[in-house]
VMD Tcl script that draws the C-alpha trace (Angstrom):
set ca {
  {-47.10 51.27 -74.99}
  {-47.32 52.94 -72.32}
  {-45.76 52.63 -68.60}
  {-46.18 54.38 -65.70}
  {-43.95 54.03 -62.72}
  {-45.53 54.89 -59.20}
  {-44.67 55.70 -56.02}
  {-45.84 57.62 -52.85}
  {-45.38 60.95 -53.98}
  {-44.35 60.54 -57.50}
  {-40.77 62.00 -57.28}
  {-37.95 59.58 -55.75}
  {-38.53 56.26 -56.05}
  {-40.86 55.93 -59.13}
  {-37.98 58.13 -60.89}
  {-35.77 55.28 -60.05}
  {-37.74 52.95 -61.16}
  {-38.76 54.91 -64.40}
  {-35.06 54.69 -65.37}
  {-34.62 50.82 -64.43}
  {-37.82 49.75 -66.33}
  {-36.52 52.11 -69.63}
  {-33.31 50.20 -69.13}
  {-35.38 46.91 -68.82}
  {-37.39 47.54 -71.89}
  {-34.46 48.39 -73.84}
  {-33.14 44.98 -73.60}
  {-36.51 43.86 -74.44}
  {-36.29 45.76 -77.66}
  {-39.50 47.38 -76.92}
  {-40.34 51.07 -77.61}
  {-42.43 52.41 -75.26}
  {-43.13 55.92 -73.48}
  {-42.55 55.94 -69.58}
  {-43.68 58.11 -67.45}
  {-43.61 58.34 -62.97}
  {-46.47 59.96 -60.80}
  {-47.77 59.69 -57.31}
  {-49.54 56.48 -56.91}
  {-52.99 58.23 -55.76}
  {-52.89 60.91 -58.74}
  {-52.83 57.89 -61.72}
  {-55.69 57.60 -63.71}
  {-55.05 54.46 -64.62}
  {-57.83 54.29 -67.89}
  {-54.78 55.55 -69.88}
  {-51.98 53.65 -69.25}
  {-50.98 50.30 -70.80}
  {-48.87 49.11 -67.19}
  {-48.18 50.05 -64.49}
  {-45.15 48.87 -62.33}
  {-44.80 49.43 -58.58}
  {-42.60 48.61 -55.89}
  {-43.82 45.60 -53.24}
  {-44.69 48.31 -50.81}
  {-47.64 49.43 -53.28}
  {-49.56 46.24 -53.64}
  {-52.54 46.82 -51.18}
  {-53.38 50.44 -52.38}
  {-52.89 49.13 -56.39}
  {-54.55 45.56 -55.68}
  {-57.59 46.95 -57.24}
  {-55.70 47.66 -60.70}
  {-55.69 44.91 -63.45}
  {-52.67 46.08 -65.21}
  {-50.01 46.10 -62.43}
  {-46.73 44.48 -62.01}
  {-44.58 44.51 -58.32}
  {-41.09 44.39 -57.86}
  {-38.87 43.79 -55.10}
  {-35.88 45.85 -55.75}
  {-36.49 49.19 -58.18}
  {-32.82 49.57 -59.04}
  {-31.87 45.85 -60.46}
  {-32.66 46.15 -64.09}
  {-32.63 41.90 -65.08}
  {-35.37 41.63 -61.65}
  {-37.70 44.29 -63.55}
  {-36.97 42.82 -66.88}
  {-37.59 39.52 -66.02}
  {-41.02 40.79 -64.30}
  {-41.96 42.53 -67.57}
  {-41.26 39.84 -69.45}
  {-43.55 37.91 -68.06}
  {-46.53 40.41 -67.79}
  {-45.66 41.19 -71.61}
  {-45.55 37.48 -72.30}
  {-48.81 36.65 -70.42}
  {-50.51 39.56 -72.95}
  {-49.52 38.07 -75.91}
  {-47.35 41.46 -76.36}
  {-43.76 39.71 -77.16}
}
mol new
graphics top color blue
foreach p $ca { graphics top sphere $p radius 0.5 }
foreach p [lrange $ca 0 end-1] q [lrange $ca 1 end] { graphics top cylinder $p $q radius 0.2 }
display resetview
């Protein structure tokens, strides 16, 4: 599977957010490769998910495979967000 992790330019917070969703799927026991880029460089016919802070949700409303959180840094928020997308997909 895989993830990628946006943000406005691709560097701080989608880096942060690379590292709590790794953590997140961890827990979930789920391999899967994670990468973070600029959210207006993705192409997004190659990626599995995408996950994105709040702030992103009227440039990314467009994108069928997107998940929001609130807070980037808390791991259980993002895993329990993943979760669900994962669960809604039949994926776990």
């Amino acid at each position: 599977m895989k993830i990628v992790c946006v943000c406005g330019l691709g560097m701080g917070s989608s880096l942060i957010l690379k590292m709590t969703v790794e953590s997140a799927m961890q827990k979930l026991g789920i391999h899967c490769d994670v990468e973070h880029w600029a959210a207006g460089t993705m192409d997004t016919m190659n990626v599995d998910l995408i996950v994105a802070a709040e702030d992103f949700r009227d440039e990314l409303q467009d994108c069928k495979n997107v998940v929001f959180v609130t807070n980037i840094v808390k791991v259980d928020e993002v895993k329990e967000v993943l979760e669900v997308y994962l669960k809604s997909k039949g994926l776990i």
